[in-house]
Backbone bond lengths (Angstrom), bond angles and torsions (degrees), N, CA, C in turn:
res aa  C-N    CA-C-N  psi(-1)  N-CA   C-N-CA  omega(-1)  CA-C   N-CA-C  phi
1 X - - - 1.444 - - 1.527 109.33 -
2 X 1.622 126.49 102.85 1.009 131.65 143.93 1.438 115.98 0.82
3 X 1.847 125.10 127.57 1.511 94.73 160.61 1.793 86.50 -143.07
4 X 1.494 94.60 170.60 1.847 108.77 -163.89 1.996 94.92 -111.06
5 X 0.890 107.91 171.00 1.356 144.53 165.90 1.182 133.20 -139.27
6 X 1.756 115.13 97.06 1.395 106.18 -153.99 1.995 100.64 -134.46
7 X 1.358 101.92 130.13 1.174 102.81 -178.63 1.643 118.93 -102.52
8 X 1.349 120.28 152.98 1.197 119.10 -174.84 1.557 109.26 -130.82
9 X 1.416 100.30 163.80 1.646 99.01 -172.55 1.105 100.84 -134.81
10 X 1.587 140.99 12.13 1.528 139.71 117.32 2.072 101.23 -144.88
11 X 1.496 105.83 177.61 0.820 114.06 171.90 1.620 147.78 17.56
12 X 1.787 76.79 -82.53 1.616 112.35 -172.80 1.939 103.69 -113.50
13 X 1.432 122.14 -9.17 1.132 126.14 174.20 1.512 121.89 -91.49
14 X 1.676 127.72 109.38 1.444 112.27 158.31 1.416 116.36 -76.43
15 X 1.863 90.89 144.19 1.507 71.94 -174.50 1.770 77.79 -113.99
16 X 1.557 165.44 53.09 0.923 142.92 143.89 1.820 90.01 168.35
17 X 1.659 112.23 149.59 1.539 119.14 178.56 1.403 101.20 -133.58
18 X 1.442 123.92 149.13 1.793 121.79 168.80 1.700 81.28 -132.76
19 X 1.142 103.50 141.65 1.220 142.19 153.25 1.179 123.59 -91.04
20 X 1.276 107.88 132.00 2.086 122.41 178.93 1.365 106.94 85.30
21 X 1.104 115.48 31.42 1.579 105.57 -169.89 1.179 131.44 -97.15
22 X 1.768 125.93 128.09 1.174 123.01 -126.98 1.808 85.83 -112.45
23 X 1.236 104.55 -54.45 1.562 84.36 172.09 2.171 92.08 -165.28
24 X 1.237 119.38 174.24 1.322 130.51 -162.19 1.351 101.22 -145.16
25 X 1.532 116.72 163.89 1.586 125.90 158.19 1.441 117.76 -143.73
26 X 1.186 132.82 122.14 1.257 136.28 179.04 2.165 110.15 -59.49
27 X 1.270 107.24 107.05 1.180 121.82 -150.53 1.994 96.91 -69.16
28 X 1.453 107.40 -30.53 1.362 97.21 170.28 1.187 138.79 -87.79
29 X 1.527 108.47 18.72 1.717 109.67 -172.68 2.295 76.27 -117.93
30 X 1.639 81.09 125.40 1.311 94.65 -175.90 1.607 116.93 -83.34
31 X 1.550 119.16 130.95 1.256 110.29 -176.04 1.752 100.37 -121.13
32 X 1.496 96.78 176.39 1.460 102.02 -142.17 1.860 92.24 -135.98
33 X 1.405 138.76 132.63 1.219 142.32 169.12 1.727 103.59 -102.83
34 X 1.314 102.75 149.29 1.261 104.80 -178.21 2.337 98.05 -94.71
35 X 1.054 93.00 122.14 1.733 85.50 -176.07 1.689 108.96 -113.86
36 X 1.597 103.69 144.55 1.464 86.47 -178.44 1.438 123.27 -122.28
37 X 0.835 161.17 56.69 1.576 162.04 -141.53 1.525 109.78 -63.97
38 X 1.383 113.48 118.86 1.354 118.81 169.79 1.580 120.83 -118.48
39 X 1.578 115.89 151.80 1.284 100.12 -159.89 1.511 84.06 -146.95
40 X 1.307 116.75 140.76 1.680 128.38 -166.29 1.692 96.39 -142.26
41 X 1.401 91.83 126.87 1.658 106.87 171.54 1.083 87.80 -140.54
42 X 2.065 94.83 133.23 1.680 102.79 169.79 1.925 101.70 -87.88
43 X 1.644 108.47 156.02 1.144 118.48 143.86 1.333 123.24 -150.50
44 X 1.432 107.15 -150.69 1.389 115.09 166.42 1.499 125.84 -106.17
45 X 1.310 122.62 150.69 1.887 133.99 166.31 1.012 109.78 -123.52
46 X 1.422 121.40 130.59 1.225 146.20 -178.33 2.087 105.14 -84.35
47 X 1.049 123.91 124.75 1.537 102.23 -178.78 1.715 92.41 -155.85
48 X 0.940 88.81 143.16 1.934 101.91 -159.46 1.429 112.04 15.66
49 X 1.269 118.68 76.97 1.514 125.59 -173.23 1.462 138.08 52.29
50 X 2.102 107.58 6.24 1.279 113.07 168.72 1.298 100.28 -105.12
51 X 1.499 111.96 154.93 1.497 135.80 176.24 1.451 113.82 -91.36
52 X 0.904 132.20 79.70 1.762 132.34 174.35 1.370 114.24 -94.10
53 X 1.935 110.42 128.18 1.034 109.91 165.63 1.662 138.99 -39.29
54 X 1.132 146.15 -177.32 1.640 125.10 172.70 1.577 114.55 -177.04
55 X 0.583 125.71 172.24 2.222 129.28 -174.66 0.995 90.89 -124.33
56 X 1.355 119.79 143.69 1.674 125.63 149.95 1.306 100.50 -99.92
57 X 0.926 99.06 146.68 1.752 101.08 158.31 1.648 131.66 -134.30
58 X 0.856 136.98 139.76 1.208 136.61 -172.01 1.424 127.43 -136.46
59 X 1.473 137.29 102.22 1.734 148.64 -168.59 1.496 98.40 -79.38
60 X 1.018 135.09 163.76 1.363 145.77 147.02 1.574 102.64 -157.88
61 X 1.406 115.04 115.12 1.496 124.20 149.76 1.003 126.19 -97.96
62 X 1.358 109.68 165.49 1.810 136.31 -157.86 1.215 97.14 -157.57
63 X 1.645 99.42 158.21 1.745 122.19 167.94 1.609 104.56 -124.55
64 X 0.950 100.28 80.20 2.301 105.36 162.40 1.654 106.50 -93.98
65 X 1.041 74.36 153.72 1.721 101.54 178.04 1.915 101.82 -82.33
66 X 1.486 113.91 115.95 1.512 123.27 -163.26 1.557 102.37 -70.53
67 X 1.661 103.18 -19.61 1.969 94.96 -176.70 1.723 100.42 -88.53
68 X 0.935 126.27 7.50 1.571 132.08 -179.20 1.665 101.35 -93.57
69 X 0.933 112.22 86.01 1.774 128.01 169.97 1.600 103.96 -56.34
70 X 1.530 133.88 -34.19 1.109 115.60 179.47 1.266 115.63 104.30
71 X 1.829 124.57 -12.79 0.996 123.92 -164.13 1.915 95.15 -91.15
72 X 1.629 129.69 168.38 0.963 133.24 -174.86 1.764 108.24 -125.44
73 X 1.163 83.18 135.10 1.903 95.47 -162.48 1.221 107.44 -103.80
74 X 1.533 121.10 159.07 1.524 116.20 -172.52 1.179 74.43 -91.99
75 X 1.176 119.37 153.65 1.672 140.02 117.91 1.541 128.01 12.74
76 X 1.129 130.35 97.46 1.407 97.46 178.98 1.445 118.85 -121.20
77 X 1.291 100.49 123.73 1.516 126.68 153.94 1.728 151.12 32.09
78 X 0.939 136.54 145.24 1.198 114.78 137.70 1.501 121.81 -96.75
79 X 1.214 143.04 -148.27 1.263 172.93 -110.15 1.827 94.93 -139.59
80 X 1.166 106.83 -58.18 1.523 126.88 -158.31 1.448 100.42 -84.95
81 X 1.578 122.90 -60.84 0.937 143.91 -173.87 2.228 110.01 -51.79
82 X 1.411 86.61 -56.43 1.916 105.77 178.76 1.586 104.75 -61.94
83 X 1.433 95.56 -65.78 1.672 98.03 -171.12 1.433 132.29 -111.87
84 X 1.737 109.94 18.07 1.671 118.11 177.21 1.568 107.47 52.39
85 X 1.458 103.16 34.20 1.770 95.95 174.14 1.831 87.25 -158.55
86 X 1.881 87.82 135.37 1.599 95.03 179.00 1.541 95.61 -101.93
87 X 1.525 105.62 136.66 1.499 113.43 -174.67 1.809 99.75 -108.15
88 X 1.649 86.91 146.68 1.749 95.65 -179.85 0.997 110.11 -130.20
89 X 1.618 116.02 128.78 1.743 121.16 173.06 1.788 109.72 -45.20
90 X 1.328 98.95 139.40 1.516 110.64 160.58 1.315 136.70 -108.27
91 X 1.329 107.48 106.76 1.770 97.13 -169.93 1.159 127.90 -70.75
């Protein structure tokens, strides 16, 4: 069964429909992945005078947001600020 997604902008008004739609997410309600980073260094333990090899291991979790790539953005601008020229609509 076909299904629609249809938005309205009052009542009795559509204001837009998608067809086939398999599923959506409202991009401003922020979601969160649980992430885990593990980090293993082998060594040695000393234990009543024998030397045995051994793993460390170590978990650390976090909750980031998965659409956050991590990269860092300049700032952006106005008009004046970007290109040292103030631009004016023309009617």
């Amino acid at each position: 069964m076909p299904l629609a997604l249809r938005f309205y902008e009052n009542e009795k008004q559509q204001r837009a429909i998608f067809t086939d739609v398999v599923s959506f997410r409202d991009m401003s309600i922020i979601t969160e992945v649980k992430r885990i980073d593990v980090q293993e260094k082998e060594g040695f333990m000393e234990c009543e005078g024998k030397r045995k090899a051994t793993t460390f291991r170590t978990e650390v979790s976090e909750w980031v947001n998965p659409d956050d790539d991590g990269e860092k953005r300049l700032p952006f601008g106005g008009d004046v600020e970007n290109f040292d020229v103030e631009f004016k609509e023309v009617d």
